[in-house]
C-alpha positions in Angstrom: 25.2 108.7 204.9 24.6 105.9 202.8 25.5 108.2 199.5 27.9 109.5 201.1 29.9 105.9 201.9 29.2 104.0 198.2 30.2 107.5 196.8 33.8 107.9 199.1 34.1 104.0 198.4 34.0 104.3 194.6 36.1 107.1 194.4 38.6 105.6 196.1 38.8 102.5 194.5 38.7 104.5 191.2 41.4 107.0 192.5 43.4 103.8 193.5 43.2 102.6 190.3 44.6 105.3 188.5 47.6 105.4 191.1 48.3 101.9 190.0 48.5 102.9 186.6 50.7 105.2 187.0 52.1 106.7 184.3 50.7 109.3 181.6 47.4 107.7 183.4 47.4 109.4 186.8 49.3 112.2 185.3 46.2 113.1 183.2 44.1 112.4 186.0 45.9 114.7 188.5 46.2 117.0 185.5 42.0 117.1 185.8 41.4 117.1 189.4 43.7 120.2 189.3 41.6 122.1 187.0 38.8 121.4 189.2 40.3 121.8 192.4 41.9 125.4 190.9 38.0 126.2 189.7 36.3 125.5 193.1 38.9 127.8 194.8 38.3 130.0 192.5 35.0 130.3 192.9 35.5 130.2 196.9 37.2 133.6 196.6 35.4 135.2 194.7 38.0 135.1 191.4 35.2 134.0 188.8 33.0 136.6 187.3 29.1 136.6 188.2 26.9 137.3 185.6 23.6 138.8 185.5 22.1 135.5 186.2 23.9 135.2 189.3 26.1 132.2 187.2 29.6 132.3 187.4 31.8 132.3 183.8 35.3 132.2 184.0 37.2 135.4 183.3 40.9 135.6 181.4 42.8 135.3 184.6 41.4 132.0 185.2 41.9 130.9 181.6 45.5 131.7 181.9 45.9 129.9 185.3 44.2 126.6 183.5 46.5 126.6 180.7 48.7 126.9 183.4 47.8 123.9 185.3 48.1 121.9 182.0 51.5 122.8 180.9 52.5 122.6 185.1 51.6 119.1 184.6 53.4 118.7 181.3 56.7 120.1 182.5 56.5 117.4 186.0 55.4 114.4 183.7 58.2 115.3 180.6 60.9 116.9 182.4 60.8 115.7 186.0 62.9 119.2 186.3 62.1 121.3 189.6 63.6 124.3 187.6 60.7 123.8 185.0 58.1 123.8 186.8 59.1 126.6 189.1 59.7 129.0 185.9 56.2 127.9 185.1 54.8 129.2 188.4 56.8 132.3 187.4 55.9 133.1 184.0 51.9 132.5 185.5 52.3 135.1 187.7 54.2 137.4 185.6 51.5 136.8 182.6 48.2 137.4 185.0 50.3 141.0 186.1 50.4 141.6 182.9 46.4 140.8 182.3 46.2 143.1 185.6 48.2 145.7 184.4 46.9 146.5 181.1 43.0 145.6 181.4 43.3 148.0 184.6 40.5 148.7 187.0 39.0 145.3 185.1 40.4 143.2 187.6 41.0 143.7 191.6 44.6 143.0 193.4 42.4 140.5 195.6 40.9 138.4 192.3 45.3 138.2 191.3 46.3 137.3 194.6 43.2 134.7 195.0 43.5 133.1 191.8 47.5 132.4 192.2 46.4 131.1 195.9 44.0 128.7 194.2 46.6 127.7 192.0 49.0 126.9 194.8 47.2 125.5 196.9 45.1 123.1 194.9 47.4 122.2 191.9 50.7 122.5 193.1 50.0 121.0 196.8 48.5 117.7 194.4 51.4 117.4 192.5 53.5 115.9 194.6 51.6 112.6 194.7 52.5 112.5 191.4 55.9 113.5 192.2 56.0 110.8 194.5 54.5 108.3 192.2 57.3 109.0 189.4 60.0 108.8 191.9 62.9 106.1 191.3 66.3 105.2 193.4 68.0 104.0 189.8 67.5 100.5 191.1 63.6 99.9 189.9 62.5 96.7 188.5 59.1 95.6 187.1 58.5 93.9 190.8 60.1 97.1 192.4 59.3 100.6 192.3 59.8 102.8 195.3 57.5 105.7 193.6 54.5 103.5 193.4 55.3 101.8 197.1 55.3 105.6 198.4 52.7 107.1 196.7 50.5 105.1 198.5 51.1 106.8 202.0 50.2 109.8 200.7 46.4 108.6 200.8 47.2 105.9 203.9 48.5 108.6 206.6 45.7 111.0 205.4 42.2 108.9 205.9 43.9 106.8 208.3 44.3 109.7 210.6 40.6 111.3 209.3 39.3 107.6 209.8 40.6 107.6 213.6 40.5 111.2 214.5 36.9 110.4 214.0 36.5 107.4 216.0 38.5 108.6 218.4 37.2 111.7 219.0 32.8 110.3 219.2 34.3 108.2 222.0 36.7 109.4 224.1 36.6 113.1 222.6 36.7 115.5 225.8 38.6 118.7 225.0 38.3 121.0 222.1 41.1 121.0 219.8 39.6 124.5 217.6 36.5 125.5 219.2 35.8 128.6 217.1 36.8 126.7 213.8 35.9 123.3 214.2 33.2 122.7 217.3 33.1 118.8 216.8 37.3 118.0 216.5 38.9 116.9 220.2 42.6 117.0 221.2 42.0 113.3 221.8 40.4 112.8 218.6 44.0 114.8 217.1 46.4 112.1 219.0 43.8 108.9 217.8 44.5 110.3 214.4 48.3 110.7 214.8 48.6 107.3 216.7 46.0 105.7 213.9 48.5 106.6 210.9 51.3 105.7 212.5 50.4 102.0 213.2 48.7 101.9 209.9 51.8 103.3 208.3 54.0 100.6 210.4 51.7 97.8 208.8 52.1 99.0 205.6 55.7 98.6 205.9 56.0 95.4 207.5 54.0 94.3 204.7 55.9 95.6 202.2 58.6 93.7 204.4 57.2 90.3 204.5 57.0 90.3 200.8 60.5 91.6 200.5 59.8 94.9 198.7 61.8 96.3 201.5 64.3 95.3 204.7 65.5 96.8 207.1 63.9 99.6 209.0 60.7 99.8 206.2 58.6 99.7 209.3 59.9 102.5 211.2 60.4 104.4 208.2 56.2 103.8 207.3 55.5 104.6 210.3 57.4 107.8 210.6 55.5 109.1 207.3 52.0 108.1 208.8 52.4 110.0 211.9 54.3 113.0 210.3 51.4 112.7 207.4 48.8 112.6 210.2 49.9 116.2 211.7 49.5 117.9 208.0 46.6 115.9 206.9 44.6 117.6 210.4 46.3 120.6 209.8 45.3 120.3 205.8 41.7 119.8 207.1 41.9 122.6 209.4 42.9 124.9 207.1 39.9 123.9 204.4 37.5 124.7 207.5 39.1 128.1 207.9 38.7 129.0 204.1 35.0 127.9 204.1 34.4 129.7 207.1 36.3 133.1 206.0 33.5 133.0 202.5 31.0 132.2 204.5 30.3 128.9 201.8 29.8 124.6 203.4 31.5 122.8 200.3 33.9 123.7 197.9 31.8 121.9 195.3 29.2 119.1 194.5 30.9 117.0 191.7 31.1 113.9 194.4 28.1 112.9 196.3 27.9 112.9 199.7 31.4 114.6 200.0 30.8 118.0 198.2 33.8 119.3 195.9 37.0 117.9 195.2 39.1 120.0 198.0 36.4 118.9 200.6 37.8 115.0 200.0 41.1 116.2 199.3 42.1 118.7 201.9 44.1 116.5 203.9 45.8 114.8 200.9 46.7 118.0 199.3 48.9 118.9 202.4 50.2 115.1 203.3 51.5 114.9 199.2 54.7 117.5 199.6 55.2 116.3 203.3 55.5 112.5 202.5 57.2 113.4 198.7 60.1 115.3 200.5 60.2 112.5 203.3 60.2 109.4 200.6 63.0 111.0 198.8 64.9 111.5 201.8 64.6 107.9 202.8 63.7 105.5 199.8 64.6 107.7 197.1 
């Protein structure tokens, strides 16, 4: 427990560094946590390549879905163009068919469909805090940026609603929310997590209030994204549970002590990012 709190405590404050930043910063940073979120899915489903060591060794389709990721990340951080990066995604897929197609019975339909999932799911999903960071309503000064006010829900409504979910659920935790997935998580646990974001979400904004960043409605409008970021994050962590399970495999990873892999700390951000993205552009963007 106690590598497991210095570790999550350090990463966090290393992670909320790098937000900070901003910048060519965080979009090199999310550019690497990416990759590495890509390679534990990867390796979840059974993409990679096991050789006669019992090692895994990345094949060509996971080569080609890196240096995917990377220009992915170059298009968002150069273009801030939805049309580029969804030609990206595109050409990926078209590229790996090709790999498929012409190094056929090489490669299975299930290692294709697996390693475009990973790609999805990890890299994509993440992007959006980015996204979010770099957003701007044309009225941004160096005091004011509603990207880098945003951004910060992200990561707010997700371990607000894990923190409470948590608390919630050891004391008062009655009646099973997914038995056959997830033994320990309560529907009461479920509603302290969705309650737990929303105030925390409401404090951030009148906060942000109180120091004039924003008025009128910025607490309602917080609040809103915590509890709508709460519902994704559990579903986000539900859904992390359910891969694990279906490969028969406890951690994505082991790169942070304590925690495991990258998607076991980051499933509930990777599905609050689009959620609060779309939601902050609708109304702050």
């Amino acid at each position: 427990m106690k590598v497991r709190i210095i570790s999550g405590v350090t990463f966090a404050l290393l992670m909320a560094f790098v937000v900070w930043l901003g910048d060519a910063v965080l979009a090199i940073a999310w550019c690497a946590v990416s990759i590495i979120a890509y390679i534990e899915m990867a390796n979840a489903t059974n993409v990679s390549v096991i050789d006669a060591g019992g090692k895994r060794k990345l094949n060509l389709i996971e080569t080609i879905s890196i240096a995917g990721i990377v220009i992915y990340y170059v298009m968002i951080y150069f273009t801030q163009n939805p049309l580029y990066e969804m030609l990206t995604m595109v050409f990926l897929l078209i590229l790996t068919m090709v790999v498929y197609v012409f190094s056929f019975p090489k490669y299975k339909a299930e290692q294709i469909m697996h390693s475009f999932f990973a790609f999805i799911y990890g890299p994509v999903m993440i992007s959006f805090s980015l996204m979010t960071r770099m957003m701007s309503n044309g009225m941004d000064t160096p005091l004011y940026n509603v990207g880098f006010f945003a951004a910060w829900m992200i990561f707010i409504s997700a371990w607000a609603s894990d923190t409470c979910a948590y608390f919630v659920g050891v004391m008062l935790g009655r009646h099973k929310l997914a038995p056959t997935l997830s033994p320990k998580k309560s529907i009461e646990g479920a509603i302290g997590g969705v309650l737990g974001a929303t105030i925390a979400g409401g404090i951030y904004g009148k906060i942000l209030e109180y120091c004039g960043i924003f008025t009128g409605g910025g607490i309602l409008i917080f609040a809103l994204l915590g509890m709508c970021g709460s519902i994704v994050a559990q579903i986000g962590d539900l859904a992390a549970s359910a891969i694990k399970r279906n490969f028969d495999i406890k951690d994505y990873g082991n790169c942070i002590p304590g925690h495991g892999g990258v998607l076991d700390r980051f499933d509930s951000v990777i599905f609050t990012s689009p959620l609060i993205y779309v939601l902050a552009l609708y109304f702050l963007g």
